[in-house]
C-alpha positions as CSV (number, residue, x, y, z in Angstrom):
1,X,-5.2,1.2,16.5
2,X,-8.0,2.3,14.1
3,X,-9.5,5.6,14.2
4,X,-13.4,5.9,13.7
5,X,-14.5,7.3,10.5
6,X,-16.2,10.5,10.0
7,X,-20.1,11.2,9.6
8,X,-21.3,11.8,6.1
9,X,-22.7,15.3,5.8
10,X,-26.7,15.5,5.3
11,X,-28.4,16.5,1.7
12,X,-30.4,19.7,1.1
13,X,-33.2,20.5,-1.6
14,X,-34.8,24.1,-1.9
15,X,-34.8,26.8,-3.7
16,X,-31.0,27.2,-2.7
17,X,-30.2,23.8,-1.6
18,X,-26.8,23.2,0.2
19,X,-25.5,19.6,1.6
20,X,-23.8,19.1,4.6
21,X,-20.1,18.9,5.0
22,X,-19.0,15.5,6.2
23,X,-17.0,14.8,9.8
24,X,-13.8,14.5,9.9
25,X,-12.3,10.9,11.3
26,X,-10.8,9.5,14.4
27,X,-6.5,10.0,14.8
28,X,-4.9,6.3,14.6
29,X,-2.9,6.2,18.1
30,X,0.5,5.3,18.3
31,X,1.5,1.4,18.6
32,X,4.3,-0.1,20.2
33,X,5.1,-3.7,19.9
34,X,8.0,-6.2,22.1
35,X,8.6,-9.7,21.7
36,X,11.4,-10.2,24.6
37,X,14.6,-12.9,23.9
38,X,12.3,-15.4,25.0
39,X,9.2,-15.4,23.2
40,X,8.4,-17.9,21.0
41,X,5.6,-17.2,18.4
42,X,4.0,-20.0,15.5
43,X,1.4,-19.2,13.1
44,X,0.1,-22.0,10.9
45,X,-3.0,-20.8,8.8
46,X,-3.2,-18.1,5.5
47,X,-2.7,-14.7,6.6
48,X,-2.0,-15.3,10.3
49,X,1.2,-13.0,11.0
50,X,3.4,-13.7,14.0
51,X,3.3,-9.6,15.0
52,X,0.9,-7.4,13.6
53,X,1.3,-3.4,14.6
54,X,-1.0,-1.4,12.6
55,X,-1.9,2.6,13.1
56,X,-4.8,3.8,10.8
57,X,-6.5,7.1,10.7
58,X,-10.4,7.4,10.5
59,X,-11.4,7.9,6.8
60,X,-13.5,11.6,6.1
61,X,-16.6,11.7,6.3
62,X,-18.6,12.4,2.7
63,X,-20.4,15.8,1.8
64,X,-24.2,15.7,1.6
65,X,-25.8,15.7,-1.6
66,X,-27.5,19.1,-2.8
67,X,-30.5,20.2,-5.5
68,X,-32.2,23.6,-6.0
69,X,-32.3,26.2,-8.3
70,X,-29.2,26.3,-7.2
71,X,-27.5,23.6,-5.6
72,X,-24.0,23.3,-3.7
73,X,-22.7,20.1,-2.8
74,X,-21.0,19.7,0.2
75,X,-17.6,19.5,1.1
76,X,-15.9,15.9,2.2
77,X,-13.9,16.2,5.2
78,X,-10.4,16.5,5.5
79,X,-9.6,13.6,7.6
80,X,-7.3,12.2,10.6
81,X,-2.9,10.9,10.6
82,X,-2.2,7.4,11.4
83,X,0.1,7.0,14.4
84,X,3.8,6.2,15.3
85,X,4.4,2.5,14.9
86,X,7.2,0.7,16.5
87,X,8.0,-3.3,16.4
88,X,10.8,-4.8,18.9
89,X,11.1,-8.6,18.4
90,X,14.4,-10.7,20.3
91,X,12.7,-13.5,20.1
92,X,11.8,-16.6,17.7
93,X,8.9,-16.3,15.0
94,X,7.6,-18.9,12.4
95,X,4.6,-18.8,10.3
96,X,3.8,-21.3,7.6
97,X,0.7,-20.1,5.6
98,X,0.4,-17.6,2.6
99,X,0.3,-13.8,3.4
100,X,2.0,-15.1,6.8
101,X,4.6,-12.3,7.9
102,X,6.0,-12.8,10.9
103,X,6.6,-9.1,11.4
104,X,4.1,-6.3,9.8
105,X,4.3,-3.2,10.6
106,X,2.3,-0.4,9.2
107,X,0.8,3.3,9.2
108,X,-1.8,4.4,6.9
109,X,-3.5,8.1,6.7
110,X,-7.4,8.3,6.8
111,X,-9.0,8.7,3.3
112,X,-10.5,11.9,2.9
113,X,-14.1,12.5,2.2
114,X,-16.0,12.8,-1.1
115,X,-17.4,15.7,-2.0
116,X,-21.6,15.9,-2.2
117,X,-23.1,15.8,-5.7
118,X,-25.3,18.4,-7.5
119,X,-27.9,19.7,-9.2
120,X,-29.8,22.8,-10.5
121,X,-29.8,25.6,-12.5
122,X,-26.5,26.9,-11.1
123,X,-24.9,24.1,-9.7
124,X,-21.0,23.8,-7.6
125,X,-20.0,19.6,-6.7
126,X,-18.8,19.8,-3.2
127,X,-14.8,19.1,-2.8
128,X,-13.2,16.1,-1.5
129,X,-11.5,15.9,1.5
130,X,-7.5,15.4,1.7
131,X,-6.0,12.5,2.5
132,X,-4.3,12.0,5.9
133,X,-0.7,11.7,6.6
134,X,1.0,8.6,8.0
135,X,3.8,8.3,10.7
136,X,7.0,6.8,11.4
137,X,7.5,2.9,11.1
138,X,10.4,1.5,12.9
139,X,11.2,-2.2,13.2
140,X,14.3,-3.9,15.0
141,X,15.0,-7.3,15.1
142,X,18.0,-9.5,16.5
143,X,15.4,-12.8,17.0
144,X,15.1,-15.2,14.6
145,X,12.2,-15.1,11.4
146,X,10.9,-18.1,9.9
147,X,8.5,-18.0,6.8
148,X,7.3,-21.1,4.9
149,X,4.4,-19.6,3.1
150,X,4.3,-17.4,-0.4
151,X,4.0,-13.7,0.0
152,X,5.3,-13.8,3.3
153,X,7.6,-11.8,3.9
154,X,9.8,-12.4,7.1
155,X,9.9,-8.1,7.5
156,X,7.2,-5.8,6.0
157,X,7.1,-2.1,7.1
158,X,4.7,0.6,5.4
159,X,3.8,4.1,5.6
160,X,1.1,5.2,3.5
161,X,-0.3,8.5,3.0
162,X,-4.2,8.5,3.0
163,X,-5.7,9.1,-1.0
164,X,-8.0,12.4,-1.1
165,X,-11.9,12.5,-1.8
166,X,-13.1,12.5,-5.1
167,X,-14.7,15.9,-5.8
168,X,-18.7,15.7,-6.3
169,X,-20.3,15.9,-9.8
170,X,-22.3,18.4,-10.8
171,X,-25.2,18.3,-13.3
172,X,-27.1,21.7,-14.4
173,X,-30.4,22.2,-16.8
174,X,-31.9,25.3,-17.4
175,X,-34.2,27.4,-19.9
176,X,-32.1,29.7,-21.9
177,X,-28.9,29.4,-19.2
178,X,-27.0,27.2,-16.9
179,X,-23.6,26.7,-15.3
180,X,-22.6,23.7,-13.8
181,X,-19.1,23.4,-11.9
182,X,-17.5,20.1,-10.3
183,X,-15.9,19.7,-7.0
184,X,-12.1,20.0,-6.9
185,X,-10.6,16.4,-5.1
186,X,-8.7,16.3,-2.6
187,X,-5.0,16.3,-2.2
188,X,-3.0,13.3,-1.0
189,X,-1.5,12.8,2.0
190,X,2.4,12.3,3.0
191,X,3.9,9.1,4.0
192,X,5.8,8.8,7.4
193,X,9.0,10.8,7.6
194,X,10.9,7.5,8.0
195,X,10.4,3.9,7.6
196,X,13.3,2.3,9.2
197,X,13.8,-1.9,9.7
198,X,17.1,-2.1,12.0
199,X,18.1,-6.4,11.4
200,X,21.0,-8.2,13.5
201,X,19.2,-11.9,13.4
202,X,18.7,-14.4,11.3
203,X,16.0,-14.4,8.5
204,X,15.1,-17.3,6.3
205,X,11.6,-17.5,4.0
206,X,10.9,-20.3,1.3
207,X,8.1,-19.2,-0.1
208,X,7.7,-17.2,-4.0
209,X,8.0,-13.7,-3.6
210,X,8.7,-13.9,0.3
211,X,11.4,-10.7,0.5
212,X,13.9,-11.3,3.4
213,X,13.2,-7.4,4.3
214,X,10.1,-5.4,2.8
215,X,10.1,-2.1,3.3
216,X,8.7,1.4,1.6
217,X,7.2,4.6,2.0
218,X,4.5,5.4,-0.5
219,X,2.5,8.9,-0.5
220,X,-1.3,8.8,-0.8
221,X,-3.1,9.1,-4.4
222,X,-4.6,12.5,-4.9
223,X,-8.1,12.6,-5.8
224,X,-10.4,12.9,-9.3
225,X,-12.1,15.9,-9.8
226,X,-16.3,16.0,-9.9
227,X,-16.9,16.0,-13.9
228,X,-19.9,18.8,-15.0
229,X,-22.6,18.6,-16.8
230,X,-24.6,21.2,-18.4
231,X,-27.8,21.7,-20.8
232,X,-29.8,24.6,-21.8
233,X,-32.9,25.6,-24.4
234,X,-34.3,28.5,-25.2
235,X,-36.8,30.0,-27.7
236,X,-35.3,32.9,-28.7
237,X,-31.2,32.0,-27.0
238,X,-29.8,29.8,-25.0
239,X,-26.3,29.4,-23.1
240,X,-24.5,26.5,-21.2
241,X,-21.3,26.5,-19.6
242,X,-19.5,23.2,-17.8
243,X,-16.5,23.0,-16.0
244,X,-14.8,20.2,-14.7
245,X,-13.1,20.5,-11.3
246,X,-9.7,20.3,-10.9
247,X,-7.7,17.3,-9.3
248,X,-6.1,16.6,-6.1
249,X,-2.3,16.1,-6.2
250,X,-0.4,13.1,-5.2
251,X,1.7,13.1,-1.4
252,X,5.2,12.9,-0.6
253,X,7.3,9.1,-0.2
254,X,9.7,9.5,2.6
255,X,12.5,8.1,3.9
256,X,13.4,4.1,3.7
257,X,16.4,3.4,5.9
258,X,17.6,-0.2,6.0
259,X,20.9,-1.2,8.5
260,X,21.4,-5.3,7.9
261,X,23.8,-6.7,9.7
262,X,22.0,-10.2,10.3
263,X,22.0,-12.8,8.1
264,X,19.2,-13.7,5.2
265,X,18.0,-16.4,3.5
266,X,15.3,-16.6,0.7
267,X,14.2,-19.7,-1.4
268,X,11.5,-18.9,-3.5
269,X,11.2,-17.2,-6.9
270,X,11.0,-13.4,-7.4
271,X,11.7,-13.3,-3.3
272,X,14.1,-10.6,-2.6
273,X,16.7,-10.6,0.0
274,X,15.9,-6.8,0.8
275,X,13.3,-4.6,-1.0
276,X,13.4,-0.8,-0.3
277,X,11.3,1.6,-2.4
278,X,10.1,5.2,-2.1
279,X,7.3,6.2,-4.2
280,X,5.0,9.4,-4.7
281,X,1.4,9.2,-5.1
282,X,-0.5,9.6,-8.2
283,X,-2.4,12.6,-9.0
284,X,-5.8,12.4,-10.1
285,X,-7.8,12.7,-13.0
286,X,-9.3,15.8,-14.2
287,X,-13.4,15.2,-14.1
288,X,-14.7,15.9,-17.6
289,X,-17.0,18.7,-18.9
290,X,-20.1,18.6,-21.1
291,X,-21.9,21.6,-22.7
292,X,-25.0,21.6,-25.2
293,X,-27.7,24.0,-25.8
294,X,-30.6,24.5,-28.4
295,X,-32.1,27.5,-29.8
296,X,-34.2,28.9,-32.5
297,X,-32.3,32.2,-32.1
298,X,-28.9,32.2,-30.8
299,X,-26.9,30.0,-28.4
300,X,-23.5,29.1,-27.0
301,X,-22.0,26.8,-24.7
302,X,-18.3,26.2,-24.0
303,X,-17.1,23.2,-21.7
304,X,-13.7,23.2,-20.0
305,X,-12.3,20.2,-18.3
306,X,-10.9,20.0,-14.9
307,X,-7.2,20.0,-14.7
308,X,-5.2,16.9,-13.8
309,X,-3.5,16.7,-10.6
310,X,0.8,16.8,-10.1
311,X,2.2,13.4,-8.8
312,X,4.4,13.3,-5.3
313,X,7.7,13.3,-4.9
314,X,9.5,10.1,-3.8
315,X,12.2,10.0,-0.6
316,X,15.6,9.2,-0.5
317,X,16.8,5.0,0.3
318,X,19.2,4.0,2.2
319,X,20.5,0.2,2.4
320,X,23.1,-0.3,4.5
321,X,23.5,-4.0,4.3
322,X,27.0,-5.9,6.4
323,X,25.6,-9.6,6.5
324,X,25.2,-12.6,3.8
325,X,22.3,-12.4,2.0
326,X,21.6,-15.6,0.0
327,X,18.7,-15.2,-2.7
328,X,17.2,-19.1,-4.1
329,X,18.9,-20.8,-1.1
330,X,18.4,-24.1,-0.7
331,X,18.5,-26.2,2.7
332,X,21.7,-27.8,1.8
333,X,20.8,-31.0,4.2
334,X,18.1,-31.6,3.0
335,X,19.0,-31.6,-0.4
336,X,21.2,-34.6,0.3
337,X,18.9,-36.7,1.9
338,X,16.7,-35.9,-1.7
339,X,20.0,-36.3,-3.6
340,X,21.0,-39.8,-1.8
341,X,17.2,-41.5,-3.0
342,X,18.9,-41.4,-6.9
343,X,22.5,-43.4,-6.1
344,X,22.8,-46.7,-5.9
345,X,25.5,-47.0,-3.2
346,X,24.6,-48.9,-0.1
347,X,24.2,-46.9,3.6
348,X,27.3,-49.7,4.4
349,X,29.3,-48.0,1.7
350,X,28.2,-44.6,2.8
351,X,29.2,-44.8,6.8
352,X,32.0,-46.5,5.6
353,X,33.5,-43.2,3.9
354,X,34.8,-40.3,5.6
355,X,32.0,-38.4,5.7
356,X,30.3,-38.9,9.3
357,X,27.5,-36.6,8.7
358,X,24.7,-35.6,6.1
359,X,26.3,-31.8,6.6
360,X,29.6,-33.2,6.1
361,X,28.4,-35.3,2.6
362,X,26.7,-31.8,1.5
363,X,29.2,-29.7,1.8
364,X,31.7,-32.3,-0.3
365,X,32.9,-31.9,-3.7
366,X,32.3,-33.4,-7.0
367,X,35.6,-35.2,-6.9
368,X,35.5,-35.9,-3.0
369,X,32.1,-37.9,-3.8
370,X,33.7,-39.6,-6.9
371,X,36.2,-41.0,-4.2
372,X,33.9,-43.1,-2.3
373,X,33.7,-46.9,-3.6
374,X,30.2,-47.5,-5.3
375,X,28.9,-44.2,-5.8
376,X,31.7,-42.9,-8.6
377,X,30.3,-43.1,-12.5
378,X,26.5,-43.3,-11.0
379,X,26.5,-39.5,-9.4
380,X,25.5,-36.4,-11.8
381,X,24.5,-33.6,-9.4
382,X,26.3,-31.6,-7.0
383,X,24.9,-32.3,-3.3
């Protein structure tokens, strides 16, 4: 569920010009997702997730551009919260491409609007809109998750604040004075108050940097402020004054809450068997200032930047974790079928021992293998 983004706001030029605010953006609705005990779900190309819930809120619409003797630039909209998103899946899910989750889950906040630019003797950048919050994530499983592909993993469940607008720049010229001020961005918005993935089943991924269990809550960036220019000359004085607008501060991480009781399985490199984070967004960067003027008599100017923005706070993570999880697991069947190619024993000799099964001959030890007549002397790996 997307929500529509906002309209951008229109520009204005006169003698006092003033642009347009922007439109705020459409709410993401809430999504709800249930794969029963007998579904059965394969995905084979790149990308191409078995269950794909996704609530985003409608960006902010942009502030119209002004210019005048003086000019004000409009505001950016505030924009719209992603919704509630819940995944249920009892059944069996494979995927074997790249990028191929077989659960992803997500809410994402609307990015606010940017504020309009301007110009003119006096001249204000519009502000930037803040960020929208996200909501709740929840995923259970008790089914069984299959991923063959690299960054793929089996679980991933977000909330992500929205980032806020940018604030609009601001340039100012004038004979013997001019003040130029940019817009202020936008603040970010909060992540979900919880992400929570609830696992009883059965997870196995082989690709690199396919997690068993993905999960975090990360607040939305704050946005930059609108940097200032300013420039005056005069014959007799002159005066120009620039100030940068402030920044937008970073939003709040949430909760991560992670009960594993199911087990998990991962074979690739870097892929973790759970990954649980919390992490505040960014503040933004100050915008710059820039003051010159030129006289024959006397002149001034004094620039001041904009001030940066704070960075959010993170949330608190829980991992309550009761099953095996096995990190750079290897299929241990078929790694005697790969192991058997390399000894020179005959099949005779093989079905001949006690070992009845491939299982049975890859769970056996070093001196159990050492037993069995033709094979002892000529074996250096462990099945």
């Amino acid at each position: 569920s997307v929500g529509g983004g906002g309209g951008t706001g229109g520009d204005g030029g006169a003698l006092f010009g003033y642009g347009g605010g922007g439109s705020s953006g459409g709410f993401g609705g809430d999504v709800s997702v249930l794969s029963t005990i007998n579904g059965v779900i394969e995905t084979f190309g790149d990308f191409a997730r078995g269950i794909y819930a996704q609530s985003v809120g409608g960006s902010g619409g942009d502030g119209g551009d002004a210019g005048g003797l003086v000019g004000i630039g409009g505001d950016g909209s505030g924009t719209s919260d992603g919704g509630r998103v819940t995944v249920t899946n009892n059944g069996f899910i494979t995927t074997h491409g790249d990028r191929g989750n077989a659960i992803f889950a997500e809410s994402i906040g609307g990015g606010g609007g940017d504020g309009g630019s301007s110009t003119g003797l006096i001249s204000v950048g519009g502000s930037g809109g803040g960020g929208g919050d996200a909501d709740t994530v929840t995923v259970t499983n008790s089914g069984l998750l299959n991923t063959a592909g690299d960054d793929a993993a089996a679980v991933f469940a977000q909330s992500v604040g929205g980032g806020g607008g940018n604030g609009g720049s601001s340039r100012s010229f004038g004979l013997y004075g001019s003040l130029t001020i940019g817009g202020a961005g936008g603040e970010g918005g909060d992540a979900g108050e919880e992400v929570n993935v609830n696992h009883s089943g059965s997870i196995q991924s082989s690709g690199d940097r396919s997690h068993g269990i993905f999960a975090q809550s990360v607040g939305g960036g704050g946005g930059n402020g609108g940097f200032a220019v300013s420039a005056a000359l005069g014959d007799i004085g002159s005066l120009a004054a620039a100030i940068g607008g402030n920044a937008g501060g970073g939003g709040l991480g949430r909760s991560v809450n992670i009960d594993s009781s199911g087990d998990i399985a991962t074979g690739g490199k870097d892929a973790h068997g759970i990954f649980a984070q919390s992490v505040g967004g960014s503040g933004g960067s100050g915008g710059f200032a820039i003051a010159a003027s030129a006289s024959a008599g006397l002149s001034g100017s004094a620039a001041i930047g904009g001030k940066g923005g704070s960075g959010g706070n993170g949330g608190g993570v829980i991992a309550d974790n009761s099953g095996n999880i096995a990190t750079g697991a290897v299929d241990t069947a078929s790694l005697a079928v790969s192991e058997l190619k390399g000894i020179d024993a005959s099949i005779t000799e093989l079905l001949d021992s006690s070992f009845a099964t491939i299982g049975e001959l890859a769970a056996a030890t070093p001196a159990d293998l050492m037993a069995i007549e033709g094979i002892g002397g000529q074996r250096d790996a462990m099945v």
